[in-house]
C-alpha positions in Angstrom: 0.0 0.0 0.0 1.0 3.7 -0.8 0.5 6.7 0.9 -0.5 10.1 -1.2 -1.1 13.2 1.4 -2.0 16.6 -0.4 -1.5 19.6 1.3 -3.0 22.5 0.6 -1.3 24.7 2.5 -3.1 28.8 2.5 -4.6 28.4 -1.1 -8.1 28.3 -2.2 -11.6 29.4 -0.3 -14.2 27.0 0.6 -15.9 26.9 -2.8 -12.1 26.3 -4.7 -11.7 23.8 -2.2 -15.0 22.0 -2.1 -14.6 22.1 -6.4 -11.6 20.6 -6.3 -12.3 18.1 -3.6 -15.0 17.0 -5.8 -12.7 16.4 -9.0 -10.4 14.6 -6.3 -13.7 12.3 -5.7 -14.4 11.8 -9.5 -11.2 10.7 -10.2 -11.2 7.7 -8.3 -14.8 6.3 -9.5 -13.9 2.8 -11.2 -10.6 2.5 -9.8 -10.5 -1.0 -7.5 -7.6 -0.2 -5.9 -6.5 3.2 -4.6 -3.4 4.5 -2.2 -4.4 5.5 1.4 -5.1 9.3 0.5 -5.0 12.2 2.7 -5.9 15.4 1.8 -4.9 18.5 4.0 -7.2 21.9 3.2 -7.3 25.0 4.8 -9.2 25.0 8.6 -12.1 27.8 7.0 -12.4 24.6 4.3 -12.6 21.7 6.4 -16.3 20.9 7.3 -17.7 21.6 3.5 -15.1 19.7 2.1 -15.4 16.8 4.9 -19.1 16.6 3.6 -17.5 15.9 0.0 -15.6 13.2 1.3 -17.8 11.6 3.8 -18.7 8.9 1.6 -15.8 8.2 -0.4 -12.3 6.8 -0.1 -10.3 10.2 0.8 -9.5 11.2 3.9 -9.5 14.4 6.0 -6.9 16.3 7.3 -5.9 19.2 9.4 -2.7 21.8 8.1 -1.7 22.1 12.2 -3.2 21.9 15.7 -2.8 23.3 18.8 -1.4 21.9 22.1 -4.2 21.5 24.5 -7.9 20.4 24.3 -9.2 23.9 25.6 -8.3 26.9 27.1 -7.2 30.8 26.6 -4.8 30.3 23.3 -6.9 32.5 20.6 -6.5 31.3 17.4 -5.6 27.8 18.6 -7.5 25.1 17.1 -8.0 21.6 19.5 -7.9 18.2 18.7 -11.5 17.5 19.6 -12.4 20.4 17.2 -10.5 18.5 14.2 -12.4 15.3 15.1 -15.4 17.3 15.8 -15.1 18.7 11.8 -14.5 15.2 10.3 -10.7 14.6 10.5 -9.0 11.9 10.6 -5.2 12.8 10.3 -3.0 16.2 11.5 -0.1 17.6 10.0 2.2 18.5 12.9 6.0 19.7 12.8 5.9 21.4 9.2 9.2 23.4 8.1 7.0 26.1 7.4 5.7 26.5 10.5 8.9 26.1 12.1 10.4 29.0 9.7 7.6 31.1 10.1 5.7 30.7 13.3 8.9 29.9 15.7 7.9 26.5 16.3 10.3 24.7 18.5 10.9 20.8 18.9 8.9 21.6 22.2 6.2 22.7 20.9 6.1 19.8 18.5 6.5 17.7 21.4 3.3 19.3 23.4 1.4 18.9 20.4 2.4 15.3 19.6 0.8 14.7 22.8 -2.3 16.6 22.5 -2.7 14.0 19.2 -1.6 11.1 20.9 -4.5 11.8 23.4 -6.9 12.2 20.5 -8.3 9.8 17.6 -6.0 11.8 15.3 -3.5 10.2 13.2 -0.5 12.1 13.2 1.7 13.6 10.3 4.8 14.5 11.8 7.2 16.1 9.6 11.0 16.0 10.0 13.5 17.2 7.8 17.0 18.5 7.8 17.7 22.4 6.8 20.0 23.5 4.1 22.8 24.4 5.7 22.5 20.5 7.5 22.5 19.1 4.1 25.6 18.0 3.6 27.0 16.4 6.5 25.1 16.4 10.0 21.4 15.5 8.4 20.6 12.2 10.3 21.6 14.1 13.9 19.4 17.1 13.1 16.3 14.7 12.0 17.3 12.7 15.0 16.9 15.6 17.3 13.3 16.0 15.9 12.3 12.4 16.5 13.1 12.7 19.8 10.1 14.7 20.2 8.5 11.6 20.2 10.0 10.6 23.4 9.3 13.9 25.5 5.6 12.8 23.9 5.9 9.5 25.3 4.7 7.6 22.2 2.3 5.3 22.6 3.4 2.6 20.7 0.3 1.1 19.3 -0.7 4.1 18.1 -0.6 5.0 14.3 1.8 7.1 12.6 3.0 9.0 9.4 6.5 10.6 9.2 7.3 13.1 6.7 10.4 13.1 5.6 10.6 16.8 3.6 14.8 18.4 3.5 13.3 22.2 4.4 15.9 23.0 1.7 13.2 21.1 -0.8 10.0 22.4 -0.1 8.7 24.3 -2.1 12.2 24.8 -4.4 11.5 22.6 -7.0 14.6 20.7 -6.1 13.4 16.8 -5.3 15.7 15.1 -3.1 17.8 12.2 -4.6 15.9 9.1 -4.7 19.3 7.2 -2.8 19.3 9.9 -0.5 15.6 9.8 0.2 15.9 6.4 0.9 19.0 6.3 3.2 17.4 8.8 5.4 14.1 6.7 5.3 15.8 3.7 6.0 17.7 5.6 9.1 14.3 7.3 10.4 12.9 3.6 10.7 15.5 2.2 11.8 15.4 4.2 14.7 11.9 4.8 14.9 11.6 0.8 15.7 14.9 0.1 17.8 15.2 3.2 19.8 11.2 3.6 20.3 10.0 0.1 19.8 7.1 1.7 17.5 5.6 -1.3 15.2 6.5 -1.5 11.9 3.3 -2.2 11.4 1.9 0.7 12.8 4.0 2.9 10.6 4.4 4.9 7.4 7.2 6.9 5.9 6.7 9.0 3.2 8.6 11.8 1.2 7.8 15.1 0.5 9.7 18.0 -0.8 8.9 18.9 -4.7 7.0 15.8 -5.4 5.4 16.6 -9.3 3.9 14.3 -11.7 7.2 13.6 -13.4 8.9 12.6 -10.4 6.2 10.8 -8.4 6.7 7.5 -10.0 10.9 7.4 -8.4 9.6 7.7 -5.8 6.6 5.6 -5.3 8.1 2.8 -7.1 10.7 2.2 -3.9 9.3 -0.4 -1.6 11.1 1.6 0.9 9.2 4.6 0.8 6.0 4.2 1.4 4.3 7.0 0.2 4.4 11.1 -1.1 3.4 14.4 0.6 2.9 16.8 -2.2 2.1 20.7 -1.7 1.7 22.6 -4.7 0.8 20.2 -7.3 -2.1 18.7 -5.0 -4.0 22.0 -5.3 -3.8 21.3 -9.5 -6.7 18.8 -10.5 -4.7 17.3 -13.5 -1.3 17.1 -11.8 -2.6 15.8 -8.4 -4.9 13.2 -10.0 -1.6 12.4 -12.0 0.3 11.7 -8.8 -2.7 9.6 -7.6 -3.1 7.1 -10.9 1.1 7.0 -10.8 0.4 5.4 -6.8 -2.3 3.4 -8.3 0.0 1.6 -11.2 2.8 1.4 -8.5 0.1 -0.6 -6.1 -1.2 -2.3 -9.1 2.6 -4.1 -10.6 3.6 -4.4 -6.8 0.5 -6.4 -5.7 0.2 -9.0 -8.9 
């Protein structure tokens, strides 16, 4: 099975959103088999497009949330509101909101735990920054992981990590499929020996740059299980691209 998350970062009102949540629906009628699909709009977009997707195959899912169930943070959204709405996944720990919004590892690590206390499936992004990108990449994304522990993971919980290099989002520079994998391999590796988090249980991914000309590297690799694509999911032609690409992938890989 693959993984295709769309994120649709701070594009498109509610009727953009609901329009193209629609196409998203068309374009799997027929289609037996289908990646596990996420799809990531804007919080104003959320409960018209969960009504979209209520009775299909996509799933919902929230850009960010906020570090407590209630209380006096204005502008914080809760868990129990994103379940409330309809979703089902949260992205938590993006670059962006890191670069632009301060957000610390401990920060991260509050809200891990606000999800981990939730029905939410967590999306938890790591990813190393340029200047990291030649030699001390695997220490920087292990100092992220170990959000998890200040968490305290609960092991039988599900989980998505995100592997996007902050020097590839949004660049139009793709990682290198060997060194997409290397880091994969490394994040699981640890992931499952330093956090005993089931294999089963978990999901890697790649984002950073992901198109419809690249997809296919990437899907293709047994070890990376999946994309997280920004720009080209809020395209109706390109992410339905991405989508069929995940859908020949699961199709050769399962016969």
């Amino acid at each position: 099975m693959k993984t295709v998350i769309g994120n649709w970062k701070m594009h498109l009102g509610i009727r953009e959103s609901v329009a193209l949540a629609r196409g998203i629906v068309h374009a799997l009628r027929g289609k037996e088999q289908i990646p596990e699909l996420v799809v990531c709009p804007s919080f104003t977009a959320l409960s018209e497009v969960n009504k979209v997707f209520a009775r299909s195959r996509v799933s919902l899912g929230a850009q960010d949330v906020g570090f407590d169930r209630v209380g006096p943070y204005t502008g914080a959204i809760s868990t129990t509101m994103l379940t409330d709405v309809g979703c089902q996944y949260v992205i938590v720990g993006h670059s962006e909101r890191r670069r632009f919004f301060g957000e610390t590892n401990e920060l991260v690590a509050r809200k891990l735990e606000s999800i981990f206390d939730s029905k939410l499936t967590p999306i938890f992004c790591v990813g190393e920054s340029f200047s990291h990108q030649a030699g001390d990449a695997e220490k920087e994304v292990q100092k992220q992981l170990d959000c998890l522990r200040e968490a305290d993971f609960p092991k039988n919980k599900k989980m998505i990590i995100a592997y996007e290099p902050v020097w590839s989002v949004g660049t139009g520079k793709p990682a290198a499929i060997h060194a997409t994998i290397d880091m994969i391999d490394h994040i699981r590796e640890l992931l499952i020996s330093r956090f005993g988090i089931s294999e089963a249980n978990l999901r890697i991914v790649y984002g950073g740059s992901i198109d419809p000309k690249n997809a296919h590297q990437y899907l293709r690799e047994s070890a990376i299980d999946g994309v997280m694509v920004g720009g080209e999911s809020i395209r109706l032609q390109s992410f339905e691209k991405i989508i069929e690409t995940a859908v020949e992938v699961i199709t050769a890989q399962s016969t």
